[in-house]
TIKOL-712841 format. One record per atom (N, C-alpha, C, O): x, y, z; residue number from 1; residue in one letter. Coordinates in steps of 0.05 Angstrom, whole numbers, plus 5000, padded with zeros to 4 digits. Example, Ala and Ser with C-alpha at 12.3 -4.5 7.8 and 13.67 -1.06 7.14 Angstrom:
2
<rec u="5264" v="4886" w="5156" marro="1" tilo="a"/>
<rec u="5246" v="4910" w="5156" marro="1" tilo="a"/>
<rec u="5264" v="4934" w="5156" marro="1" tilo="a"/>
<rec u="5285" v="4934" w="5169" marro="1" tilo="a"/>
<rec u="5257" v="4955" w="5142" marro="2" tilo="s"/>
<rec u="5273" v="4979" w="5143" marro="2" tilo="s"/>
<rec u="5258" v="5001" w="5157" marro="2" tilo="s"/>
<rec u="5268" v="5023" w="5161" marro="2" tilo="s"/>
***
This chain:
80
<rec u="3635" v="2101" w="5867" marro="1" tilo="x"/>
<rec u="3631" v="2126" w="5854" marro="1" tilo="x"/>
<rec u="3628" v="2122" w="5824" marro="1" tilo="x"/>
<rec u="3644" v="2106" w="5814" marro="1" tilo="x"/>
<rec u="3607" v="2135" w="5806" marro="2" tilo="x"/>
<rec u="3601" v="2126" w="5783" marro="2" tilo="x"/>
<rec u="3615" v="2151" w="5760" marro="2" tilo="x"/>
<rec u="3612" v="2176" w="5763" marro="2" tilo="x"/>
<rec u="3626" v="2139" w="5743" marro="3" tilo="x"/>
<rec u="3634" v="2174" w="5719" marro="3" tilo="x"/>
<rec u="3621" v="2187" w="5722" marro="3" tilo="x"/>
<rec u="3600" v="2177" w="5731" marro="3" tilo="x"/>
<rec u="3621" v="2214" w="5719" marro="4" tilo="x"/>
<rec u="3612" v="2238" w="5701" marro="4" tilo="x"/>
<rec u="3605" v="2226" w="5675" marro="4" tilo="x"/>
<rec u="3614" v="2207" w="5661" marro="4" tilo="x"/>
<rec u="3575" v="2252" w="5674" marro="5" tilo="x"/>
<rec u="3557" v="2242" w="5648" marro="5" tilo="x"/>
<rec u="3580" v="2252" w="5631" marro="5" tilo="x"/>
<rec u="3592" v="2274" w="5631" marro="5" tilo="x"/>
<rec u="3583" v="2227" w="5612" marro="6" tilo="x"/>
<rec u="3594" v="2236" w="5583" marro="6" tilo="x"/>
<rec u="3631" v="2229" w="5594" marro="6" tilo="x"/>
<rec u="3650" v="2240" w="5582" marro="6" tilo="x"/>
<rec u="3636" v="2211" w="5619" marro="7" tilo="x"/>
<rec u="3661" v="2199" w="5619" marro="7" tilo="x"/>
<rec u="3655" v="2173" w="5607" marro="7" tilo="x"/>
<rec u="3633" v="2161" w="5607" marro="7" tilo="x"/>
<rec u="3681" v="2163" w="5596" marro="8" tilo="x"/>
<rec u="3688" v="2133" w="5598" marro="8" tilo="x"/>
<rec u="3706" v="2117" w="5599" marro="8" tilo="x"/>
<rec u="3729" v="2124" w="5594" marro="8" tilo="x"/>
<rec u="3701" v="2095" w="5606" marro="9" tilo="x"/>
<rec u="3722" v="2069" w="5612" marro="9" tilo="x"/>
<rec u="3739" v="2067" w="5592" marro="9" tilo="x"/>
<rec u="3729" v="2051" w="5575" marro="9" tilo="x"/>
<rec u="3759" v="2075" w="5585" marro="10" tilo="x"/>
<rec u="3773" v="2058" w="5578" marro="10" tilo="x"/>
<rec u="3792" v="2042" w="5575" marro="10" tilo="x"/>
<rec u="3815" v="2050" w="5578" marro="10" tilo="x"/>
<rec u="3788" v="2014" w="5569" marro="11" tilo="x"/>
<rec u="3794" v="1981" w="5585" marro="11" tilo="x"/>
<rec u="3806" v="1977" w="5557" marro="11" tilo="x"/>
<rec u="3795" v="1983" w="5536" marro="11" tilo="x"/>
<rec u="3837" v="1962" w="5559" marro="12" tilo="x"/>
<rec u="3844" v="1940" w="5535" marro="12" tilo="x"/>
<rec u="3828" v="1915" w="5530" marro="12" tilo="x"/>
<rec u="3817" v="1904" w="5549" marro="12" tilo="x"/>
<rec u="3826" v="1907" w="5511" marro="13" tilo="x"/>
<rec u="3809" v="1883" w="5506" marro="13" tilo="x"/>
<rec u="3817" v="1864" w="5525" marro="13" tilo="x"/>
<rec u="3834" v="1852" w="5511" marro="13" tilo="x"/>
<rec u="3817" v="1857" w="5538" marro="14" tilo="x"/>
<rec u="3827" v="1830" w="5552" marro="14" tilo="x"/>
<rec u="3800" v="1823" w="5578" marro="14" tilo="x"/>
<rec u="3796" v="1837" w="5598" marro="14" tilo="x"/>
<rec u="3786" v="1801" w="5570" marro="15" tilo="x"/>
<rec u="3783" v="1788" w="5583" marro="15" tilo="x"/>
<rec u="3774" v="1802" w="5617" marro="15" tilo="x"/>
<rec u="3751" v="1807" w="5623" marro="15" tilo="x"/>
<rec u="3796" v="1806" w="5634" marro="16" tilo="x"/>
<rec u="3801" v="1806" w="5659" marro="16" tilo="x"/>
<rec u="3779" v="1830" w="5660" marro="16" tilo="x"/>
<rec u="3760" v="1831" w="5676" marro="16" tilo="x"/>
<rec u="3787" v="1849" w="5643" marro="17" tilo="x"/>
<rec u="3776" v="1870" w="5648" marro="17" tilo="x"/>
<rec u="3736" v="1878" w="5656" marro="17" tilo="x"/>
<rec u="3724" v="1896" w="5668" marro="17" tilo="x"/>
<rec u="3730" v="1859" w="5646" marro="18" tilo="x"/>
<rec u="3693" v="1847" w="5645" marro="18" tilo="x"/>
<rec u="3684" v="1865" w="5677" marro="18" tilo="x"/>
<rec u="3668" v="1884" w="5680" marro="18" tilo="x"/>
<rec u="3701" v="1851" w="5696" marro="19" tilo="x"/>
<rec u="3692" v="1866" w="5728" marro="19" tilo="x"/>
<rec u="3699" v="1891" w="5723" marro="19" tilo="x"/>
<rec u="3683" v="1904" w="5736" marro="19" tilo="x"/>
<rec u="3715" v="1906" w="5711" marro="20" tilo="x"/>
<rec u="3710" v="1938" w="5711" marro="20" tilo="x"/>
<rec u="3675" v="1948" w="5698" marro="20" tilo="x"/>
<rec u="3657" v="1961" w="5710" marro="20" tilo="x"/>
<rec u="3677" v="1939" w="5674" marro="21" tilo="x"/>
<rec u="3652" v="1937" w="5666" marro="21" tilo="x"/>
<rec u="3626" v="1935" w="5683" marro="21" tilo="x"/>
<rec u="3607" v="1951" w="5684" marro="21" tilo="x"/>
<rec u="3630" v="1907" w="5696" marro="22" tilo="x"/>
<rec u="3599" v="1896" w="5714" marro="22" tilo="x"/>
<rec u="3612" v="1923" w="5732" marro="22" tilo="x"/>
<rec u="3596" v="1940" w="5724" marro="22" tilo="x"/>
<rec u="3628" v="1936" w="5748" marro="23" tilo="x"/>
<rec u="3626" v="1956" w="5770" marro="23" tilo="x"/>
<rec u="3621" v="1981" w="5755" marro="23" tilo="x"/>
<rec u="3619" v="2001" w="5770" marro="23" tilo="x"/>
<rec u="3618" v="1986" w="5732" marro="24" tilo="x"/>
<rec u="3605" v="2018" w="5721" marro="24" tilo="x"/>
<rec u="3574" v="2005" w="5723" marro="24" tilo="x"/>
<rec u="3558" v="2015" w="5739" marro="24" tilo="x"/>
<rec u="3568" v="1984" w="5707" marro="25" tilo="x"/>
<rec u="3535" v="1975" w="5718" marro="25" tilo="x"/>
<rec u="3527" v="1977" w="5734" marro="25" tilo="x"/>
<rec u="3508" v="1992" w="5733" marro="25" tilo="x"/>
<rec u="3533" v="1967" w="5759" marro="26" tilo="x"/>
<rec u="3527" v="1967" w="5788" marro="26" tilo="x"/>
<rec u="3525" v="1993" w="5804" marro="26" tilo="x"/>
<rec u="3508" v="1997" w="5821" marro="26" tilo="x"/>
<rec u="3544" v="2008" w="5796" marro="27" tilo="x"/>
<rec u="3551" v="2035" w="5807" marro="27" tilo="x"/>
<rec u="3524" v="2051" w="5804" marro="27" tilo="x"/>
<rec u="3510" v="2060" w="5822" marro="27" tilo="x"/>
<rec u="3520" v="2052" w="5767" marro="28" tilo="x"/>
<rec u="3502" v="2066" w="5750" marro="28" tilo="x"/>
<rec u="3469" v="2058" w="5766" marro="28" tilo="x"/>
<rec u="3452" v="2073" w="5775" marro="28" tilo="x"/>
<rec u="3470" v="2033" w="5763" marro="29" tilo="x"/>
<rec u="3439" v="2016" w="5770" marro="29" tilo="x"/>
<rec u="3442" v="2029" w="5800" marro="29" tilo="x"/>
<rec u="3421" v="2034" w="5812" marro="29" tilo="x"/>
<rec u="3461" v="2033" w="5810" marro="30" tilo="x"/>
<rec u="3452" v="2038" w="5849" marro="30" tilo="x"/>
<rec u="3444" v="2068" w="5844" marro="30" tilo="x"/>
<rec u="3423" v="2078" w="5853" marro="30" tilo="x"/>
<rec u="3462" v="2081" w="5829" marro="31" tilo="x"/>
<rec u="3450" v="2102" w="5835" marro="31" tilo="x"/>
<rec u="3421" v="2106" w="5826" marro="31" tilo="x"/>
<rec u="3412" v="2125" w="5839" marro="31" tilo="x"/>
<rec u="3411" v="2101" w="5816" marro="32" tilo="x"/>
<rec u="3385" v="2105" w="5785" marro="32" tilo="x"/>
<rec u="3372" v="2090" w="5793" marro="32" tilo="x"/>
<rec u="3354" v="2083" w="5778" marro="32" tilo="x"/>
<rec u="3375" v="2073" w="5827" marro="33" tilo="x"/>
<rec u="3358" v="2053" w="5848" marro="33" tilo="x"/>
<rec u="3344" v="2030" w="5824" marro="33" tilo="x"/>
<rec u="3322" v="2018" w="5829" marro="33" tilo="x"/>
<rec u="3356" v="2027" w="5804" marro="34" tilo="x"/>
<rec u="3345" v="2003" w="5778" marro="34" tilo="x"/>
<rec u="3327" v="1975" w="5800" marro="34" tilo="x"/>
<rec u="3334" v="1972" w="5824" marro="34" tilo="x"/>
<rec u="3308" v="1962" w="5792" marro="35" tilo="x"/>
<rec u="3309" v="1939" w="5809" marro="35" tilo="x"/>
<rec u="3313" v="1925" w="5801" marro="35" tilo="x"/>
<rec u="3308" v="1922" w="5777" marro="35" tilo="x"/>
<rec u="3328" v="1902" w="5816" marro="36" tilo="x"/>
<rec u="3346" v="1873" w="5811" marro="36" tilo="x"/>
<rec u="3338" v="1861" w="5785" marro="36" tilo="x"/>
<rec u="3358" v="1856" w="5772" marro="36" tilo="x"/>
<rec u="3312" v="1853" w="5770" marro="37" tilo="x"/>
<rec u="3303" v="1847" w="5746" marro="37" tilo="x"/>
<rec u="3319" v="1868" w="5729" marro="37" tilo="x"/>
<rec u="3342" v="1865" w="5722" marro="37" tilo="x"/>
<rec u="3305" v="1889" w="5723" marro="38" tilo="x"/>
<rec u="3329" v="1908" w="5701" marro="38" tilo="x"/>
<rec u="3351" v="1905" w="5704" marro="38" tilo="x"/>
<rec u="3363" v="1893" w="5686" marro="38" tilo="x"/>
<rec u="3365" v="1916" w="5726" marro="39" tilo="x"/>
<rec u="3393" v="1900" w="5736" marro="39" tilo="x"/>
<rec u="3407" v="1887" w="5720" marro="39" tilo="x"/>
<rec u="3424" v="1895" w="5704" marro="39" tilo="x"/>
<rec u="3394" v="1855" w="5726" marro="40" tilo="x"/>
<rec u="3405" v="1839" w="5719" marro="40" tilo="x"/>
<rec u="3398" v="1841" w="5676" marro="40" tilo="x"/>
<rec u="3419" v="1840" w="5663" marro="40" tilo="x"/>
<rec u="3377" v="1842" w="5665" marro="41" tilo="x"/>
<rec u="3387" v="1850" w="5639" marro="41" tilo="x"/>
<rec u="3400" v="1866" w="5629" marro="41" tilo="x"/>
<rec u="3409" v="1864" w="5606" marro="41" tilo="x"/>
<rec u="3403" v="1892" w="5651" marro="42" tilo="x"/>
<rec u="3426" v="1907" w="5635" marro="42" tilo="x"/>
<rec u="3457" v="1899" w="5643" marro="42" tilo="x"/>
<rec u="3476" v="1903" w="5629" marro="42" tilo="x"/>
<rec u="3457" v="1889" w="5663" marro="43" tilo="x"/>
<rec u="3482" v="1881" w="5661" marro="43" tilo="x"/>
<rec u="3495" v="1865" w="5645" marro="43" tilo="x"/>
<rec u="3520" v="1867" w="5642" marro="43" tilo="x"/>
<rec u="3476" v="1842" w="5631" marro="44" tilo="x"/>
<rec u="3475" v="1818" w="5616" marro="44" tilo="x"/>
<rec u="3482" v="1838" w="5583" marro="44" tilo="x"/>
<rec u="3503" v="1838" w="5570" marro="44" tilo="x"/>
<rec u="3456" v="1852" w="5579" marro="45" tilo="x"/>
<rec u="3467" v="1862" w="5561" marro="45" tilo="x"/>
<rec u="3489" v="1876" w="5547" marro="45" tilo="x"/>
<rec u="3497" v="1873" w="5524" marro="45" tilo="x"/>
<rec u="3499" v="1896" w="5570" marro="46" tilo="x"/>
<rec u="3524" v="1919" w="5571" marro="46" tilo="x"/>
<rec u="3552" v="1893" w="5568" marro="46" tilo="x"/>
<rec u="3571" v="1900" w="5553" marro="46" tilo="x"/>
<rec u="3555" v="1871" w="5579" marro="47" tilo="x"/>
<rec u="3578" v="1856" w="5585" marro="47" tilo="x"/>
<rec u="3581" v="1834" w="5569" marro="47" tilo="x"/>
<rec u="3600" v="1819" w="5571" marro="47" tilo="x"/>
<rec u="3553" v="1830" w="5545" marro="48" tilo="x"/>
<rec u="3552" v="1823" w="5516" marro="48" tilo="x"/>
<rec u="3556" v="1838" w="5503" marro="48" tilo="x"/>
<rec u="3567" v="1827" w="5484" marro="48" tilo="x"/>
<rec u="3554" v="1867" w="5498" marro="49" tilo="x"/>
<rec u="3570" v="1884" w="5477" marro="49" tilo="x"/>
<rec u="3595" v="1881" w="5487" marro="49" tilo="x"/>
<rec u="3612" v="1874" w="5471" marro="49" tilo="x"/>
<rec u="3607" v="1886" w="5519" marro="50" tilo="x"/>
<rec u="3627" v="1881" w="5509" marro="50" tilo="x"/>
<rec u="3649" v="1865" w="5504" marro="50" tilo="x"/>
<rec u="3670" v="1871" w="5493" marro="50" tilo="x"/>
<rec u="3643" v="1838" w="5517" marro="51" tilo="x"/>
<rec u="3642" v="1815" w="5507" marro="51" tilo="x"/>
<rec u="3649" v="1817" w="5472" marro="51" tilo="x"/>
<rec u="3673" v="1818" w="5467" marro="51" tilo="x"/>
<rec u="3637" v="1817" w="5458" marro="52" tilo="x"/>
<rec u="3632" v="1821" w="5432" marro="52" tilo="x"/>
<rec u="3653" v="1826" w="5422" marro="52" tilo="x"/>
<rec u="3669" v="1813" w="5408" marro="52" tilo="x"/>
<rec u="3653" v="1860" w="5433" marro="53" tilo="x"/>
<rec u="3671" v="1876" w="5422" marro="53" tilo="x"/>
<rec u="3708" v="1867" w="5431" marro="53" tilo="x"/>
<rec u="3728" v="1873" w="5417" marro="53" tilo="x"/>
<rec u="3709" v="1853" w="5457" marro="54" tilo="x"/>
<rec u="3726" v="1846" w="5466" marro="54" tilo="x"/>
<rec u="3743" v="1819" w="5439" marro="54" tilo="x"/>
<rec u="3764" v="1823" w="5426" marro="54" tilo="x"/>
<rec u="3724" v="1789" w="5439" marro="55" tilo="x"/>
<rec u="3734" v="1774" w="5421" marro="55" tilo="x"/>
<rec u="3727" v="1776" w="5394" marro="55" tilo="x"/>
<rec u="3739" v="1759" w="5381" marro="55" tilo="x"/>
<rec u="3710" v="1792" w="5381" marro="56" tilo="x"/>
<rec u="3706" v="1798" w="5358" marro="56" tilo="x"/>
<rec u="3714" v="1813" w="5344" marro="56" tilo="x"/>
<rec u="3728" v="1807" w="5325" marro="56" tilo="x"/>
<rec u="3705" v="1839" w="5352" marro="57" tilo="x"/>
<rec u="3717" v="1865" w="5344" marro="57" tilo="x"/>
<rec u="3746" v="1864" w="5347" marro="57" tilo="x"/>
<rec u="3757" v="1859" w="5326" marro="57" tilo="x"/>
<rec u="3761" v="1867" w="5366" marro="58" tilo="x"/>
<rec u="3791" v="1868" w="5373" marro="58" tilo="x"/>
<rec u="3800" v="1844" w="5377" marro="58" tilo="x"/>
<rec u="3824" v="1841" w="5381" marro="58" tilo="x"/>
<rec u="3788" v="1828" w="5375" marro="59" tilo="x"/>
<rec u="3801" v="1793" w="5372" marro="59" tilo="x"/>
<rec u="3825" v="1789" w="5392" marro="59" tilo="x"/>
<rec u="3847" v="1778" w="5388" marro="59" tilo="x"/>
<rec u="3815" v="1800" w="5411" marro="60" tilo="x"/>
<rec u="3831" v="1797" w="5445" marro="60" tilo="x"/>
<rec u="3855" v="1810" w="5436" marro="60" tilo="x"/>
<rec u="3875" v="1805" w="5449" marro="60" tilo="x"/>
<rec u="3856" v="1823" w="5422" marro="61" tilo="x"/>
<rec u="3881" v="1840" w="5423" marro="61" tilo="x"/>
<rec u="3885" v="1869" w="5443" marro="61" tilo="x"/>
<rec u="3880" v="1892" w="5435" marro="61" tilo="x"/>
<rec u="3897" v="1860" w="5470" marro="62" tilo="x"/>
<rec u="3898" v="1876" w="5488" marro="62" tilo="x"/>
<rec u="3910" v="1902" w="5480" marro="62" tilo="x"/>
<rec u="3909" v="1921" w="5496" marro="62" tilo="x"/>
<rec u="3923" v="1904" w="5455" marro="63" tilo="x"/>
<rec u="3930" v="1934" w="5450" marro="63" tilo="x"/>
<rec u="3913" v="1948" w="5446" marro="63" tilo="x"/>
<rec u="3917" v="1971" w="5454" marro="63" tilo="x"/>
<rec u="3893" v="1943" w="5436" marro="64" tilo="x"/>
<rec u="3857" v="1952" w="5424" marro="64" tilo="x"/>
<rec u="3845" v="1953" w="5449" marro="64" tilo="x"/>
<rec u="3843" v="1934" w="5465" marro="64" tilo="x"/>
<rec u="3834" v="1976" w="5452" marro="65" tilo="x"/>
<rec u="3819" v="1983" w="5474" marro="65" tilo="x"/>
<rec u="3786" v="1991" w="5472" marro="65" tilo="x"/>
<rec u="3787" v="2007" w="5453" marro="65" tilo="x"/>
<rec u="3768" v="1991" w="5476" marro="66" tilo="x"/>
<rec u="3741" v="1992" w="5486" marro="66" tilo="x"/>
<rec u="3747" v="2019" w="5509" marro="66" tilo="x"/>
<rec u="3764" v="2025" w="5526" marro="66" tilo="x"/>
<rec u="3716" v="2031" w="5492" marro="67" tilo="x"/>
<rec u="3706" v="2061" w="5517" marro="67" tilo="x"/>
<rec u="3679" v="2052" w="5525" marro="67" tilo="x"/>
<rec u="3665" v="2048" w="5505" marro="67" tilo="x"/>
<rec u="3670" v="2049" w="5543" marro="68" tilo="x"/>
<rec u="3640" v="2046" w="5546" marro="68" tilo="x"/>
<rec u="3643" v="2076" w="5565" marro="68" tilo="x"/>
<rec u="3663" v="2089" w="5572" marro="68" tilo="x"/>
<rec u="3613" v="2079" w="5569" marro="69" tilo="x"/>
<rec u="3607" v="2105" w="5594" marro="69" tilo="x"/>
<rec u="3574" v="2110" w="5585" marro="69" tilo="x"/>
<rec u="3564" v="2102" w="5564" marro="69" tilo="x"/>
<rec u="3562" v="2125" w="5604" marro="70" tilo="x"/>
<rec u="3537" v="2125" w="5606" marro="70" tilo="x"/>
<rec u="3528" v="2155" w="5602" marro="70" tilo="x"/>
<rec u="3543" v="2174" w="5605" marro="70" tilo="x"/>
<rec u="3497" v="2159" w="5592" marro="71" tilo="x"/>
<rec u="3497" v="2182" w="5596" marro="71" tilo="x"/>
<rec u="3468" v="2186" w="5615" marro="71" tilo="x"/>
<rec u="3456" v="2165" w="5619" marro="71" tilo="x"/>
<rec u="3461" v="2204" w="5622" marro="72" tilo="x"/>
<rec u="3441" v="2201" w="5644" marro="72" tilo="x"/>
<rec u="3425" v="2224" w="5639" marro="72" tilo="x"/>
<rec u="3435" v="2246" w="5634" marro="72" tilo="x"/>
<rec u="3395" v="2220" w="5639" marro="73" tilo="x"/>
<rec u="3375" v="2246" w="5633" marro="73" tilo="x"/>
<rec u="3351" v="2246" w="5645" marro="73" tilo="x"/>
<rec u="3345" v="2229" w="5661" marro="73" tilo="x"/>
<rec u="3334" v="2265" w="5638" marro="74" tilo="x"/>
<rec u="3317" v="2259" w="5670" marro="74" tilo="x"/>
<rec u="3311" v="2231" w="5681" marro="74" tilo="x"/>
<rec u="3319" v="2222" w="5702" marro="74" tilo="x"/>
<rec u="3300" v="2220" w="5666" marro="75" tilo="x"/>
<rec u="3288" v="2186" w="5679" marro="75" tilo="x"/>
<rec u="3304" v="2165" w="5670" marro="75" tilo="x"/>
<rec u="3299" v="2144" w="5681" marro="75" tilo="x"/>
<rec u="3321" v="2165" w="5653" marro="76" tilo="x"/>
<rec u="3340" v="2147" w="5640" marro="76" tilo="x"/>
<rec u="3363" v="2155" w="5638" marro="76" tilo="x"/>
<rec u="3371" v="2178" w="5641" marro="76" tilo="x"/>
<rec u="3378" v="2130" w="5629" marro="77" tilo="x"/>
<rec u="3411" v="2135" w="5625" marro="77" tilo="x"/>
<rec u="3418" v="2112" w="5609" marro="77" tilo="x"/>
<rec u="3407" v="2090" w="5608" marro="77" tilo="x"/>
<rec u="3436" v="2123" w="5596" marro="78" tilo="x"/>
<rec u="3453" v="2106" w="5568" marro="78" tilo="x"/>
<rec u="3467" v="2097" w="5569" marro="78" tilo="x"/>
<rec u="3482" v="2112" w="5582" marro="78" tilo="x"/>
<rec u="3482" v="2070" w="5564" marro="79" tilo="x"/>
<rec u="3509" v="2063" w="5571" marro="79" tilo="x"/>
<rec u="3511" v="2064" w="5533" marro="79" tilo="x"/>
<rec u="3496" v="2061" w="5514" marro="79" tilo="x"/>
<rec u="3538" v="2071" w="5539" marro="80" tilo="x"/>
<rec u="3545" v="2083" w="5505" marro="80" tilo="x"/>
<rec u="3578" v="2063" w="5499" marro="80" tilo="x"/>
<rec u="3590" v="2065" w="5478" marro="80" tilo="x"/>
***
């Protein structure tokens, strides 16, 4: 089951957390029937921001938390 437009994740920086992330992608891409090529760059891309944001931004400090979530409109959807 994928959020509500305009929910989001929010995950402490750590690491482990990456598979919550790839399962809002997956969720999002099944529903929105994405094919396996898009797929796979958006997943790549969404789990490099937050990647990013995980050792850079918050410098793995699991008290620091990350929101991702998506928003969805007629033919597209946002991961925010």
């Amino acid at each position: 089951m994928i959020p509500a437009k305009g929910e989001k994740l929010d995950i402490p920086s750590s690491s482990e957390n990456i598979r919550l992330v790839e399962r809002l992608v997956e969720d999002v891409c099944d529903v929105f029937n994405v094919n396996e090529d898009s797929y796979g760059n958006i997943l790549i891309a969404v789990t490099e921001a937050v990647n990013n944001a995980i050792y850079h931004g918050n410098k793995g400090n699991p008290d620091k938390h990350i929101k991702i979530g998506f928003e969805s409109h007629e033919k597209t959807f946002v991961f925010r």
